[in-house]
C-alpha positions as CSV (number, residue, x, y, z in Angstrom):
1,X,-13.8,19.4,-33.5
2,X,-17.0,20.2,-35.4
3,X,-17.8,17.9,-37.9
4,X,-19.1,18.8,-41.3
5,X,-22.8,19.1,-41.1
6,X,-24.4,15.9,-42.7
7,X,-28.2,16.0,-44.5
8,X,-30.8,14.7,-41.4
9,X,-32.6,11.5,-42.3
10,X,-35.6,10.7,-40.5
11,X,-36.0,7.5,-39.1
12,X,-39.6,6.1,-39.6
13,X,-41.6,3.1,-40.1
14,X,-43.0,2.8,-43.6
15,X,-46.1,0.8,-43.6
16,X,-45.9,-1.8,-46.4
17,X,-49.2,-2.1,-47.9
18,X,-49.7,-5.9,-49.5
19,X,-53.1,-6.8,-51.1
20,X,-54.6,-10.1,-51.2
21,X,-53.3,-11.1,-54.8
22,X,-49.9,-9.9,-53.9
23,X,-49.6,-11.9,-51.3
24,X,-48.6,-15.2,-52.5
25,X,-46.2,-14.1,-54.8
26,X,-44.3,-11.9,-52.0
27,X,-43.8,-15.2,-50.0
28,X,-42.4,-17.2,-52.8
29,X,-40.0,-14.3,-53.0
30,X,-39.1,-14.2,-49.7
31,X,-38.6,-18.1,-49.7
32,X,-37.0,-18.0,-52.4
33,X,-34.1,-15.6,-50.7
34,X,-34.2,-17.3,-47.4
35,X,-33.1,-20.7,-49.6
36,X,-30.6,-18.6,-51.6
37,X,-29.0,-17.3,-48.8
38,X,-30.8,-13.4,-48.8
39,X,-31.9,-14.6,-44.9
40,X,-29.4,-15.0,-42.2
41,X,-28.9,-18.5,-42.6
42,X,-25.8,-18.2,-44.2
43,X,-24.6,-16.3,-41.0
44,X,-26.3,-17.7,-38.2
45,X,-24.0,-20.3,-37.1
46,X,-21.0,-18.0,-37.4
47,X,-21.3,-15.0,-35.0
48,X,-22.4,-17.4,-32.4
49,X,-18.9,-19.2,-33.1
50,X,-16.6,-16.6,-33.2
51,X,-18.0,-15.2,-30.1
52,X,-17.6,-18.6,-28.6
53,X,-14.0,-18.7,-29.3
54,X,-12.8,-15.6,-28.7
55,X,-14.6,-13.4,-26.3
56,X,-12.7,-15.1,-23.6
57,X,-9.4,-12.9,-25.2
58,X,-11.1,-9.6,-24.4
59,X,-12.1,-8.0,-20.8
60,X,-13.3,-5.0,-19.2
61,X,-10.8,-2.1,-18.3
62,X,-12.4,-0.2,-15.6
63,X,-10.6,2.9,-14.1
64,X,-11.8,3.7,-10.5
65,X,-11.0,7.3,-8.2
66,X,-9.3,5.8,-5.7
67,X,-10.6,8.0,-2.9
68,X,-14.4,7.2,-3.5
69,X,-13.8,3.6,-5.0
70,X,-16.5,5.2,-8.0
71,X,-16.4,4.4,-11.4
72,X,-14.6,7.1,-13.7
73,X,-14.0,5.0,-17.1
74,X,-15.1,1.5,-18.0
75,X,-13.7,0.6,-21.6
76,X,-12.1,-2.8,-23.3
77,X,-9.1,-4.5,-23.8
78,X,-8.2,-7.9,-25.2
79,X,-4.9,-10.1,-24.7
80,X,-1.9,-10.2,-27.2
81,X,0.8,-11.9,-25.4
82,X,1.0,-15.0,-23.2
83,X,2.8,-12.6,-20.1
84,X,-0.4,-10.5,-19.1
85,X,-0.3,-7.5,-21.8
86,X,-3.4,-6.3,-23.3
87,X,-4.2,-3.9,-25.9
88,X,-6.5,-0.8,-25.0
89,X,-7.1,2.9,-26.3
90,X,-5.3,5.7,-24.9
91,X,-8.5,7.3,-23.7
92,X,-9.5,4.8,-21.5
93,X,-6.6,4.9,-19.2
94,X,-6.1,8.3,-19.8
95,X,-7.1,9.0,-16.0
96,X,-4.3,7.0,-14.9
97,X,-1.7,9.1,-17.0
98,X,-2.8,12.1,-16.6
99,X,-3.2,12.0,-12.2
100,X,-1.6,8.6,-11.3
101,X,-2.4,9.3,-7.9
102,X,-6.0,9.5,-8.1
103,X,-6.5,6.7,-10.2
104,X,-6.2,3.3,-10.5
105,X,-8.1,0.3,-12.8
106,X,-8.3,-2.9,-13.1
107,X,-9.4,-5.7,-15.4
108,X,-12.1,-8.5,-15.1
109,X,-11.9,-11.1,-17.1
110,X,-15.1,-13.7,-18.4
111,X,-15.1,-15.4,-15.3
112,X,-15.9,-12.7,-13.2
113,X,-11.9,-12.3,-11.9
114,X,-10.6,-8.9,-11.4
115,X,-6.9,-8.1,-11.3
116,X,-4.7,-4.7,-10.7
117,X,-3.1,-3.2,-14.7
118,X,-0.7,-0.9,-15.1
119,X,0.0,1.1,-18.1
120,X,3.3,0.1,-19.5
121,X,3.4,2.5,-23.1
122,X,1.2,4.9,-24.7
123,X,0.3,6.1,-28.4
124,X,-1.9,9.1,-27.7
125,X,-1.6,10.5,-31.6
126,X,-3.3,6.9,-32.4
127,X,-5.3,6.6,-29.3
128,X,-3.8,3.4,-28.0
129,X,-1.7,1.9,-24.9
130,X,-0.4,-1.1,-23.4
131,X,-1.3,-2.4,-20.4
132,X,-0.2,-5.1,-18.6
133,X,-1.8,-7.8,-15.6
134,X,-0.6,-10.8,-13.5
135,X,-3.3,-12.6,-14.9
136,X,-2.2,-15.4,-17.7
137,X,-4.2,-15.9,-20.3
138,X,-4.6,-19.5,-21.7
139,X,-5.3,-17.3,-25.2
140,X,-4.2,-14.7,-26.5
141,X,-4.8,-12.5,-30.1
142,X,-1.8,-12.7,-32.4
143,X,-1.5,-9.2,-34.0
144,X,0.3,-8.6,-37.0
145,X,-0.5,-12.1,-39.2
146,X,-0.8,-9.8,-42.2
147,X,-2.9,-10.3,-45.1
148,X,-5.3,-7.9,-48.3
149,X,-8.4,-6.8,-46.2
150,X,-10.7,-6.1,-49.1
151,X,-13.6,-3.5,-48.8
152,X,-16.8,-5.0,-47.8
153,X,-15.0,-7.8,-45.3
154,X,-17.3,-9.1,-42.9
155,X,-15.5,-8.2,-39.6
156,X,-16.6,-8.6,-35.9
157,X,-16.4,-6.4,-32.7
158,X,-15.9,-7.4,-29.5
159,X,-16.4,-5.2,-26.5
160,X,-17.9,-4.5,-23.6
161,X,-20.9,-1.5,-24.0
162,X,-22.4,0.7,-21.6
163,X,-20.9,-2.0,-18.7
164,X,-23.4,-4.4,-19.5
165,X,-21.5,-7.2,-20.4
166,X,-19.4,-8.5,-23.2
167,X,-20.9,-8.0,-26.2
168,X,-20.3,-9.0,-30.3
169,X,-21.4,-6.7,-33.0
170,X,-21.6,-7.5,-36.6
171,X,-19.7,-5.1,-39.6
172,X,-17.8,-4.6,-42.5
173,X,-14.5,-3.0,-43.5
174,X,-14.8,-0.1,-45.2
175,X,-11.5,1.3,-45.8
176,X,-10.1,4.7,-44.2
177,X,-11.4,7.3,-43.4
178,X,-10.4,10.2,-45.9
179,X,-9.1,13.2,-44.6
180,X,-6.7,12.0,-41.4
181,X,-3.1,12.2,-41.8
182,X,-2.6,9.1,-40.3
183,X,-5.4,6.1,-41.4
184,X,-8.4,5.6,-39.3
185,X,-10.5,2.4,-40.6
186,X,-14.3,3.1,-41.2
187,X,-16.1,0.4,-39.4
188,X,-19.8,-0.1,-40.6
189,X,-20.9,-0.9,-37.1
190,X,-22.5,0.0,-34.2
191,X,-19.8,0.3,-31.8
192,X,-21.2,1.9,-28.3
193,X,-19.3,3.5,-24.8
194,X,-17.5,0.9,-23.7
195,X,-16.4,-0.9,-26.2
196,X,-13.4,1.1,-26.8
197,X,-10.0,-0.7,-26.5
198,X,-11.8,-3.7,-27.9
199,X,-10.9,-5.6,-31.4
200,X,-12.4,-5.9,-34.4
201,X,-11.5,-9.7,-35.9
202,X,-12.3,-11.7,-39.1
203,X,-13.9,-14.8,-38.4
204,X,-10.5,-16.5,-38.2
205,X,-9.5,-14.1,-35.3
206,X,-7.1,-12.4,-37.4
207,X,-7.2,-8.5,-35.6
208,X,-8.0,-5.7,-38.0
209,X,-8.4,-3.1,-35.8
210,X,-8.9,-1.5,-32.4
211,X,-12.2,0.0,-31.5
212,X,-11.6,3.7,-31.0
213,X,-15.1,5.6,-31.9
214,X,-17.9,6.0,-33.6
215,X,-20.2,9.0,-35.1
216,X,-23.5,7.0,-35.0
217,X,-25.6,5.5,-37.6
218,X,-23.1,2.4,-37.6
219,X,-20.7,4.4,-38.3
220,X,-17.8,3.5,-36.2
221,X,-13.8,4.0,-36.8
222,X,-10.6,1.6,-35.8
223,X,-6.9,2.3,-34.9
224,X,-5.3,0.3,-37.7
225,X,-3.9,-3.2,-36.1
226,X,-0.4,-2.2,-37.3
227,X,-0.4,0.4,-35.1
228,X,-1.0,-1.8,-32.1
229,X,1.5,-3.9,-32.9
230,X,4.6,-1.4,-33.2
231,X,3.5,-0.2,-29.8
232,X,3.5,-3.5,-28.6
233,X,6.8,-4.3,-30.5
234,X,7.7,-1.4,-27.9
235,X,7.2,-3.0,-25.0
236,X,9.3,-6.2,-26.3
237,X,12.4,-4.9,-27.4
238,X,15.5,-5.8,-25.4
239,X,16.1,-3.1,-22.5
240,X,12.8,-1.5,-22.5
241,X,11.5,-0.3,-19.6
242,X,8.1,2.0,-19.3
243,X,8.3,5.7,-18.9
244,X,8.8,7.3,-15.6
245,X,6.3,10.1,-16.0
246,X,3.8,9.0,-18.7
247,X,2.2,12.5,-18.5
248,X,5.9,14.0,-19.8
249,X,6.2,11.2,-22.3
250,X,2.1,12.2,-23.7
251,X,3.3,15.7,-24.4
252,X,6.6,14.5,-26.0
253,X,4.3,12.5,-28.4
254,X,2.2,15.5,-29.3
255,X,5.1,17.9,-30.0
256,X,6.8,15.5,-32.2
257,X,3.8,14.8,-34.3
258,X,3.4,18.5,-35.0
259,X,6.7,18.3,-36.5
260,X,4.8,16.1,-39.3
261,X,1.9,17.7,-39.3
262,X,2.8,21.3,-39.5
263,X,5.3,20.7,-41.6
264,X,4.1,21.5,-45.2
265,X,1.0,23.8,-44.1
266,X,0.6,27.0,-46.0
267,X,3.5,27.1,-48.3
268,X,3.9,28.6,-51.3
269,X,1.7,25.7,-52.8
270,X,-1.1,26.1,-50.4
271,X,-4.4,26.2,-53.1
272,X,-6.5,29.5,-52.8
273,X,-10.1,30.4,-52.9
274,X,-11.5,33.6,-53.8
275,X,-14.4,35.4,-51.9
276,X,-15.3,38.8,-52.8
277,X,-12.0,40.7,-53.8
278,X,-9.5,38.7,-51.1
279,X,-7.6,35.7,-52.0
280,X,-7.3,33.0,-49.5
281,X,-5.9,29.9,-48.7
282,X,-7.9,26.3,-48.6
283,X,-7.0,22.7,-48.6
284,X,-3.6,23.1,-47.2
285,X,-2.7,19.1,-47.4
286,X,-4.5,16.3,-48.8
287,X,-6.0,15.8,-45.3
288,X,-8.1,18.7,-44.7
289,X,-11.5,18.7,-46.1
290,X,-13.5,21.7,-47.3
291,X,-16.7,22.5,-47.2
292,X,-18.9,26.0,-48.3
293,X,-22.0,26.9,-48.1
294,X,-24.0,30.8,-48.4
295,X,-27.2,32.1,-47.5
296,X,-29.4,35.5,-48.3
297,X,-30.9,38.1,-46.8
298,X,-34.3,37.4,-45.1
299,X,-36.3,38.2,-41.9
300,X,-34.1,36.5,-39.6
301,X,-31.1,37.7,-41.0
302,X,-30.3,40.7,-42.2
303,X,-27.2,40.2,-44.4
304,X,-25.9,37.7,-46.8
305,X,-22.8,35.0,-45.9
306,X,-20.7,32.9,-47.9
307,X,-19.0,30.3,-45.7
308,X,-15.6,28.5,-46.5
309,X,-14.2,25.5,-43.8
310,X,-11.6,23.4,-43.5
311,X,-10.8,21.2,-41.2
312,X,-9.3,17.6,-40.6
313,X,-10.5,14.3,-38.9
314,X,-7.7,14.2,-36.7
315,X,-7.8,14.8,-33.3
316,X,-5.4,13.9,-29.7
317,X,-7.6,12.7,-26.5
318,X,-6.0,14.5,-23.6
319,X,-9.1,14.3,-21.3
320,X,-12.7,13.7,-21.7
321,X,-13.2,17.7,-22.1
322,X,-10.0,18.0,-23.8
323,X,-8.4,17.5,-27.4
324,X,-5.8,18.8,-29.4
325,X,-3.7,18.3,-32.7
326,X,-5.9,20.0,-34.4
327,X,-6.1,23.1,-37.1
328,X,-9.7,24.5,-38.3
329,X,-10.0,27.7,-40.3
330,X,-12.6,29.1,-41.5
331,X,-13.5,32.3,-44.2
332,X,-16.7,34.6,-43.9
333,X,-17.9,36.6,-46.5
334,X,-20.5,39.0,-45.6
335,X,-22.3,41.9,-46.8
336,X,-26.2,43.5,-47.0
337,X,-28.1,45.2,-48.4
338,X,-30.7,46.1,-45.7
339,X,-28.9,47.3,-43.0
340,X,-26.8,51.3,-42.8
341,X,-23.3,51.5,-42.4
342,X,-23.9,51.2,-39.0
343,X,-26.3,48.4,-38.0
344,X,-23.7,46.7,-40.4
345,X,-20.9,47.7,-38.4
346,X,-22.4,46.6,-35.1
347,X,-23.4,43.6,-36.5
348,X,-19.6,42.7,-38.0
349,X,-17.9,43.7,-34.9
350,X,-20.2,41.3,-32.6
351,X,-19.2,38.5,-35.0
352,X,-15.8,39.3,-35.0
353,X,-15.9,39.0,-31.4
354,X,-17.9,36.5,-31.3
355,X,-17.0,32.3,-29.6
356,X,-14.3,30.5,-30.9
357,X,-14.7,26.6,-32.0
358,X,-11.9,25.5,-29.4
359,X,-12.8,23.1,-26.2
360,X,-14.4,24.6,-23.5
361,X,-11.9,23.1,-20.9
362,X,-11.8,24.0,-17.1
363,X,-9.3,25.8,-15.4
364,X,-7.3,23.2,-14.2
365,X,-6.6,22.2,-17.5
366,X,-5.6,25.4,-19.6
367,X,-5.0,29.4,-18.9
368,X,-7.5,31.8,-19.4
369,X,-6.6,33.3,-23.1
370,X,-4.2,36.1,-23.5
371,X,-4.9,38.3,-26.4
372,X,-3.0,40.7,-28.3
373,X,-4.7,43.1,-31.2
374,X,-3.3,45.3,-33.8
375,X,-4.2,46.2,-37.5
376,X,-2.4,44.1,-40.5
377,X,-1.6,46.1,-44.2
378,X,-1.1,43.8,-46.6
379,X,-0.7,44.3,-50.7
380,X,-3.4,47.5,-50.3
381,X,-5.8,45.3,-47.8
382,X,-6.5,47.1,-44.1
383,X,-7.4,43.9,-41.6
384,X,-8.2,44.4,-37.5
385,X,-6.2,41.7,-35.8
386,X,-6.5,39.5,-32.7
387,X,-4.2,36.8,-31.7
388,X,-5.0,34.8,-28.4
389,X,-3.3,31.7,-26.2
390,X,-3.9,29.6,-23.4
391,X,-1.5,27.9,-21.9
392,X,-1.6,23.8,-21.2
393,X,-1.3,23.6,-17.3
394,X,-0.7,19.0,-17.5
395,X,1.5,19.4,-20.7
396,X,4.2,22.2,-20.8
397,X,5.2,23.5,-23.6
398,X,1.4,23.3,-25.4
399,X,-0.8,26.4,-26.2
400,X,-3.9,26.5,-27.8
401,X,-3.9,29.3,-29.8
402,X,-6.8,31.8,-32.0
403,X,-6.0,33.7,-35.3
404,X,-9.0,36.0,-36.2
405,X,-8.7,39.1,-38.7
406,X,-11.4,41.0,-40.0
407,X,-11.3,43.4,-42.9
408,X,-11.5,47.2,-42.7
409,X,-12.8,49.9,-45.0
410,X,-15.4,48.0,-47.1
411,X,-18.6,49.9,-45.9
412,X,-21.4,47.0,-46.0
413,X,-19.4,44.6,-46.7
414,X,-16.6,42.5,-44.5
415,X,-14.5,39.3,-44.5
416,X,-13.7,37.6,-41.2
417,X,-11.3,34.9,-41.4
418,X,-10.1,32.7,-38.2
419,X,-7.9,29.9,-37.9
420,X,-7.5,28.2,-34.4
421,X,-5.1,25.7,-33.1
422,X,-4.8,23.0,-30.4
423,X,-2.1,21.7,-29.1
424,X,0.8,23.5,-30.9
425,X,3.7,25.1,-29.1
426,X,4.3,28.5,-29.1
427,X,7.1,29.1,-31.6
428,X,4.6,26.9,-33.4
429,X,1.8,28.7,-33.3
430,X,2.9,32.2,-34.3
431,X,4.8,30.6,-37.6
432,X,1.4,29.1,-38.3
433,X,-0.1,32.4,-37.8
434,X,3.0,34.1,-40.1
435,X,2.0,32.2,-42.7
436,X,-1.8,32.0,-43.1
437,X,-1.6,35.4,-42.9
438,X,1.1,35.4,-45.7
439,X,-1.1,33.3,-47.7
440,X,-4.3,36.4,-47.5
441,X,-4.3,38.8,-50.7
442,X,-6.4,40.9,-53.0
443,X,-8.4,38.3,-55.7
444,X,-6.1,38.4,-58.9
């Protein structure tokens, strides 16, 4: 998914000028906030301590190709029950569910030990999976103890990044992040590869949250702890026993989440934003954001567009090219002044033929798209039509799928409009398209 785009901040070193007189007086200030606590001194003795005591509970997840014995996926996971299970994120065993045959992985532990996991549940709408070893920890994390997290909580992450070793990062709790259906916790860290699967503790060792991701700049997300702990709940209840095909039981996740999430999507309450003279919709649930932006007419470009997104922050890892459960759309006003009815034409038609903002995943994951076109009248409006799928070749039943319609008839002026979908079943992804289109309309 493309994220909204954010203002670029240069990084730089400012040069702090201080003159002679100035001098003292800046160290008595900056002695004067050591004492008081503005230095690390009120911290110093406690990273160093919680590392001590619990870094032991967490180890590196490595998933190997069997055939060639090379690394494909080296992540974390961390202890949570005195048998051998560990929590991890979905995505770092992923391999293992999705070609079982191929794959295999294997924890080591702070003392250099290695031992054979296998996956016994998965989470893959919140990124998570049990795992489980013959190795017995003499700790484990307790998850679930409960408890207000307030905002600005000092909170610390242990992992193991870029395979170099386990590692402890500093951060606070931020609440969640906005516009998810279900809560992701914002993380003001700087989580790196690797330490995914790993938790993110008070200084008591109470587990907050599970390392999932990060967009850089410290900014760094967590899988709720509740969430690990009803999967883990899973694997406890009497009778339990792990899925036979894991791959079968990923898919069965994904269909039954769209249940949820589809569920309430353009309706008749669906807000609407005008552009030009069309009506159409935006901010279908509280957890789509939307964003606009326009620009003129100048030397690179010869017409004007107004631009109106929506998307969500929620997304399903299938595969390291690969992710679904997700709905983008998108509304493009454009017209101009400078160019004939025909530059304008040619330049409308590229664009409505133009990429799509969906994966570009290989063929032995998905179908090449198949496409069917046609022309849609609606309340007096004339709009060109395309609808494509591909087809999911690992998870039946799932399409990706590609809404696009373009007005017609409005000389140098045109609205493309495109709403794409990932992950969605088929019945799924035509009522979508039924009523996004249904939701389209001359301005009032």
């Amino acid at each position: 998914m493309t994220l909204p785009r954010r203002p670029v901040v240069p990084l730089a070193l400012a040069a702090v000028v201080v003159t002679a007189t100035a001098a003292p007086a800046l160290a008595s200030l900056l002695g004067r906030l050591q004492h008081a606590g503005g230095g690390s001194a009120a911290t110093e003795g406690t990273t160093p301590e919680v590392f001590r005591r619990f870094s032991g509970q967490v180890v590196k997840l490595q998933v190997s190709e069997t055939r060639s014995a090379a690394k494909a996926e080296v992540g974390s996971a961390f202890f949570v029950s005195a048998d051998g299970r560990l929590i991890t994120n979905y995505h770092v065993v992923a391999e293992l569910v999705l070609d079982p045959d191929r794959y295999r992985a294997e924890l080591v532990d702070e003392a250099g030990d290695s031992a054979a996991v296998t996956v016994l549940a998965i989470d893959v709408v919140h990124d998570l999976a049990v795992v489980r070893t013959r190795l017995r920890p003499g700790r484990w994390f307790q998850l679930g103890a409960g408890g207000r997290i307030a905002q600005g909580l000092r909170l610390y992450s242990l992992g193991h990044p870029l395979d170099e070793g386990i590692a402890i990062v500093e951060g606070t709790y931020n609440g969640n992040l906005p516009h998810t259906l279900y809560p992701r916790i914002r993380f003001t860290g700087a989580l790196n590869p690797g330490m995914s699967g790993g938790p993110a503790i008070t200084v008591d060792g109470r587990v907050v949250g599970v390392n999932v991701s990060t967009a850089g700049e410290e900014s760094s997300y967590l899988v709720p702890a509740s969430r690990a702990a009803d999967l883990l709940a899973r694997t406890s209840a009497p009778g339990f026993t792990p899925a036979r095909d894991l791959l079968a039981e990923a898919g069965r996740q994904i269909r039954e989440y769209q249940e949820v999430y589809l569920r309430n999507l353009f309706t008749d309450t669906t807000e609407s934003v005008t552009l030009g003279r069309w009506r159409l919709p935006t901010q279908p649930a509280e957890f789509f954001d939307c964003w606009a932006d326009a620009s003129e007419e100048d030397d690179q470009q010869p017409y004007r567009e107004v631009d109106h997104t929506c998307s969500t922050n929620d997304d399903i890892f299938i595969s390291a090219d690969q992710s679904s459960g997700v709905i983008d759309f998108e509304h493009e006003l454009l017209s101009s002044d400078e160019l004939d009815r025909f530059r304008f034409h040619a330049m409308y038609t590229k664009e409505f033929h133009g990429n799509w903002d969906l994966d570009d995943v290989g063929p032995d994951e998905v179908t090449d798209f198949s496409c069917t076109t046609g022309r849609i009248r609606k309340d007096g409006l004339v709009f060109a039509a395309v609808f494509c799928v591909r087809r999911y070749l690992k998870l039946p039943g799932l399409y990706d799928a590609v809404l696009r319609l373009a007005s017609i008839g409005d000389g140098h002026r045109g609205l493309l409009t495109t709403m794409t979908m990932s992950g969605v079943t088929f019945a799924n992804a035509r009522e979508m398209a039924r009523r996004y289109i249904a939701r389209i309309g001359p301005a009032r």
